[in-house]
N, C-alpha and C positions, 0 to 999 in steps of 0.2 A: 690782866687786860692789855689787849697788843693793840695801840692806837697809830693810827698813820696819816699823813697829809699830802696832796697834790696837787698842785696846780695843772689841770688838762692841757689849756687853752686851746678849747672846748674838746669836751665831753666825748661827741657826738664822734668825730675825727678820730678819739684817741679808747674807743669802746675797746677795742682787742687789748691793749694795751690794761687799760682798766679790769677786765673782765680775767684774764692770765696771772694778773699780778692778784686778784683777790681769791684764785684758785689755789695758787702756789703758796703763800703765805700767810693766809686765813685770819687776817686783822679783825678782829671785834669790833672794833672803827674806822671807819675811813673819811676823812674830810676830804673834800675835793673841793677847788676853788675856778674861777675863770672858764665854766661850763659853757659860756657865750650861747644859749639857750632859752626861749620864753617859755614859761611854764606848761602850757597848752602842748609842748614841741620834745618835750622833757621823755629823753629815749627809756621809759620806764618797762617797756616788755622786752627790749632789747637787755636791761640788768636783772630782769625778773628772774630767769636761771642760776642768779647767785644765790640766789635767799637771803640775800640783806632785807631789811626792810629799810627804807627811803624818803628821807627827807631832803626837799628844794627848793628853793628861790632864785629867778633868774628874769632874764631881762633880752629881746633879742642882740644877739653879733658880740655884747659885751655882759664883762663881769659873770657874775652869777655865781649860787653854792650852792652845797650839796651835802648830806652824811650820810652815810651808808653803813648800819648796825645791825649786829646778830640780833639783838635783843631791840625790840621797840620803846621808844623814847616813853621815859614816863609826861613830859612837858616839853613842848617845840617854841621857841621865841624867835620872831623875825627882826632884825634892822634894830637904829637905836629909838630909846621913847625918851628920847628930852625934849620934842618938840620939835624939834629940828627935820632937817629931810634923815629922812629914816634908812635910808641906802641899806634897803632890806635885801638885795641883791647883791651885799660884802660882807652881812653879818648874821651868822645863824647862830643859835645857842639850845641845845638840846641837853635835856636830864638822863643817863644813863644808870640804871645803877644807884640812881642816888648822887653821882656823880656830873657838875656839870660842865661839859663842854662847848667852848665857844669858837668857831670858826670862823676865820677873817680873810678877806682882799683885801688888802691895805691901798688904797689909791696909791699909783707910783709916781704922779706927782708932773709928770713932762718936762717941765723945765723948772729950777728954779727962780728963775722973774716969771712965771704964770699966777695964774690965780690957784690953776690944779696943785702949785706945791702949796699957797698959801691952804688949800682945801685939805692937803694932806696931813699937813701940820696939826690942823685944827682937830682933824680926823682920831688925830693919836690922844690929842686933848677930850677927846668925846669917849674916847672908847675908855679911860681911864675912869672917868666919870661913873661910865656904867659899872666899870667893874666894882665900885664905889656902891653903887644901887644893886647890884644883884650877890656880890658872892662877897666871901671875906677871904685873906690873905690864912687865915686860921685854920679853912676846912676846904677836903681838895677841891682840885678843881684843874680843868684842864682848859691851855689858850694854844691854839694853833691854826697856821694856815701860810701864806704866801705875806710878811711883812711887809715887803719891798723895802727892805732895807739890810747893809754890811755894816753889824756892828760894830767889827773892829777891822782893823788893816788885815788882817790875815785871812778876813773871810771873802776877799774883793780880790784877784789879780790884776796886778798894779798899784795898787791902793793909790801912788801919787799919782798917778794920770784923772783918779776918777773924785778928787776936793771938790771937783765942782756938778756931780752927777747927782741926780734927786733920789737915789739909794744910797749913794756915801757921803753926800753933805752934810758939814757938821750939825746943822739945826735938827736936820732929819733923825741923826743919828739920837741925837739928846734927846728929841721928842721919844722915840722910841724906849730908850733908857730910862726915862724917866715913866714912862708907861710899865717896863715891866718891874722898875720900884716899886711898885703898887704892890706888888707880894708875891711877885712868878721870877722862876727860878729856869732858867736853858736846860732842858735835861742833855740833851747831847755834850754841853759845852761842862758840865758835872760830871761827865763822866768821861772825858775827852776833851781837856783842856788846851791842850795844844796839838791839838790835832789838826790841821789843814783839811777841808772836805765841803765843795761846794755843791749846790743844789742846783744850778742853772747855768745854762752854758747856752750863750746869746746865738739865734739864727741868722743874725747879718753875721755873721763873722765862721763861714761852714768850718775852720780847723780848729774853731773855739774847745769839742770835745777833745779832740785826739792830742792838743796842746795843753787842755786842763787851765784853759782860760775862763773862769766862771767865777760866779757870786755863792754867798752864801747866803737865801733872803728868806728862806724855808724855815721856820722856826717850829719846836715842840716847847712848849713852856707849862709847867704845873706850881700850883703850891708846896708851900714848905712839907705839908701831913702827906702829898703825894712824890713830890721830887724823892726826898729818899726812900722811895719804894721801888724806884726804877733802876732797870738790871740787866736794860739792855736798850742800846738805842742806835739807828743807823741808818745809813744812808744807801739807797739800792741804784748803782746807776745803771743797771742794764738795762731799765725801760729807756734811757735817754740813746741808749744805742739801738734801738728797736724801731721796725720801718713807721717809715712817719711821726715819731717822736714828737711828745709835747719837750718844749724848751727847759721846763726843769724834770726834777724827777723825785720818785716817792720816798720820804724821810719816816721812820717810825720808830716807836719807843715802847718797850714793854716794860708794866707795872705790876708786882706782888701783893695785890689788895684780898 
């Protein structure tokens, strides 16, 4: 099973882009994150030519997800159910296989003195929870999508200029940390421990690419019964060099199940 994750920042914008990369590499899954789409608007004859079958949640100008499977999901879950605001438009979780996979936006938080970081914090505290209610650390399962977070110094250029950024602050970082303690394992970083390789390469800053000043905030994560079954996993960045480019680009991981 060849799984992959992208952040568009939106969909709509980055179709060619979308459409070429699922022709050329023929992933089983595709998570896509930041569609910036309301559902009613949702370019679904425009991907109909892939033969995926399609599930999404979106919201106009911002956020929004998406998965895109050969195989049709046996169960589709929107957003979280603790009660809370359900930001069903950062979090989809679909059964494949028998397998299930959860797709996330992670709020990036704006500043740290905002409420948006205190919301993101809480965010990483929420989504632990679920994984608590819905899946065990025992049997697979797959978490991926756009974190917005550099877990370590080596996934951030510069890492000391950026202590005080709401992707590499320390709280942020722990929060995170402590969410994939929960029982999820980095397949990329298992199999490429010290590998330098970023996923996002910022549009204020246009020689961000060609100087390989970016983030790593793209995450693949699986349980322990799946992480050692994976046997390949990478990072593609020729879509970020492709006209009109979304800001990050497609990460993916293949699994021997």
């Amino acid at each position: 099973m060849k799984i992959a994750t992208f952040n568009a920042n939106s969909l709509r914008k980055r179709l060619p882009i979308v459409l070429a990369w699922l022709e050329q590499h023929k992933p089983d899954v595709l998570c896509i994150q930041e569609t910036k789409v309301q559902d009613s608007e949702f370019p679904l004859l425009a991907l109909a030519p892939s033969g995926y079958t399609i599930t999404f949640r979106g919201m106009k100008s911002y956020n929004g997800v998406a998965i895109l499977s050969r195989r049709k999901p046996e169960a589709v879950f929107y957003g979280f159910d603790d009660g809370g605001e359900p930001d069903d438009s950062r979090l989809l979780r679909v059964i494949i296989d028998g397998i299930p996979i959860v797709n996330t936006y992670v709020p990036q938080g704006f500043e740290i003195d905002s409420p948006k970081y205190t919301y993101k914090l809480g965010w990483y505290e929420r989504l632990r929870n679920y994984f608590t209610k819905h899946l065990s650390p025992q049997a697979p399962a797959i978490w991926c999508g756009d974190m917005n977070v550099a877990p370590r110094p080596m996934d951030v250029h510069s890492p000391e200029k950026h202590l005080n950024h709401v992707c590499y602050h320390e709280a942020a970082r722990t929060a995170y940390e402590q969410t994939v303690a929960w029982g999820f394992e980095d397949v990329f970083v298992k199999l490429y421990p010290t590998r330098q390789q970023y996923t996002f390469w910022d549009y204020r800053a246009p020689s961000s690419l060609a100087a390989n000043k970016g983030w790593r905030i793209d995450h693949m994560m699986a349980t322990a019964p799946l992480a050692e079954k994976c046997v390949k996993a990478d990072v593609d960045v020729e879509p970020r060099r492709a006209k009109e480019p979304s800001d990050h680009t497609f990460l993916w991981a293949e699994f021997s199940i």
